[in-house]
N, C-alpha and C positions, 0 to 999 in steps of 0.2 A: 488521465489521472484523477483519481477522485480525492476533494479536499476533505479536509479532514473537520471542519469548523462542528458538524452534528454528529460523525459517529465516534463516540469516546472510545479511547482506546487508552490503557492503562502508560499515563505519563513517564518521559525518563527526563531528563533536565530540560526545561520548557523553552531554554534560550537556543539548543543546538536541535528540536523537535523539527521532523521534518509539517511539513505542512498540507503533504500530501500522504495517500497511504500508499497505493502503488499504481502501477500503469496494468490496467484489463483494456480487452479488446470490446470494441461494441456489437452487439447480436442483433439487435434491430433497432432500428428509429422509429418509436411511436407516435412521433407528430407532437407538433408544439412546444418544441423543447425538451422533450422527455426522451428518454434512452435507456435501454436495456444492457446491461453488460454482465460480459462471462466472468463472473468472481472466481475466487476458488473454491475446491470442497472443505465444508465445513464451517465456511462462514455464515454466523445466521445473523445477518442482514438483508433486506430487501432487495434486490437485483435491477430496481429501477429508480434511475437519478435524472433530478432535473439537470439542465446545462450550465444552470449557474453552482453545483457542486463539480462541473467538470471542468478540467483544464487538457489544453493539446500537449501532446507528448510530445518533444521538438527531439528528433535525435541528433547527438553531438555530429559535430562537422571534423574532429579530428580522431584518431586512435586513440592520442593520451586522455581524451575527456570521456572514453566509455570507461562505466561505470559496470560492472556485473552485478546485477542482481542478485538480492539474498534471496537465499532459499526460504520457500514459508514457514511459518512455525506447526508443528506439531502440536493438535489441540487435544488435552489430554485432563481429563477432568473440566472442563470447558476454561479450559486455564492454557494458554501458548506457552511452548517450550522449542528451545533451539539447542541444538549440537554447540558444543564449544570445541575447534581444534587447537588453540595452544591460547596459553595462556602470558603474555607478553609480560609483563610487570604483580609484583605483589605485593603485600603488605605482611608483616609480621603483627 
């Protein structure tokens, strides 16, 4: 998982942010701490993180603790967009 402390990403409430952005796989070890990893398309950030922006990805030990993965966002005007399927509560 790559931490989030250098690449900005457009804030939502700073107390529930996660910390991390998401779990990629590594493509090669360059030596000395450095690592290559498979992002997704369209990300235009760099592809190679030091070890100390990374963390291991531990996966849960039971059923109730997986988590499914959001789908990525759709980069559209270089601006992220996501699907909404229902909309639980509203405001007048």
């Amino acid at each position: 998982m790559v931490r989030k402390q250098k690449y900005p990403i457009k804030p939502t409430l700073k107390e529930v942010e996660p910390k991390t952005i998401q779990t990629f796989r590594i493509s090669k070890d360059i030596g000395l701490g450095v690592f290559q990893l498979e992002l997704l398309e369209g990300w235009a950030i760099h592809n190679v993180f030091n070890e100390d922006l990374l963390t291991q990805c531990i996966e849960p030990k039971f059923k109730g603790q997986h988590k499914e993965p959001a789908p990525p966002p759709t980069i559209i005007n270089e601006g992220e967009e996501y699907e909404v399927k229902e909309v639980r509560k509203h405001r007048k």
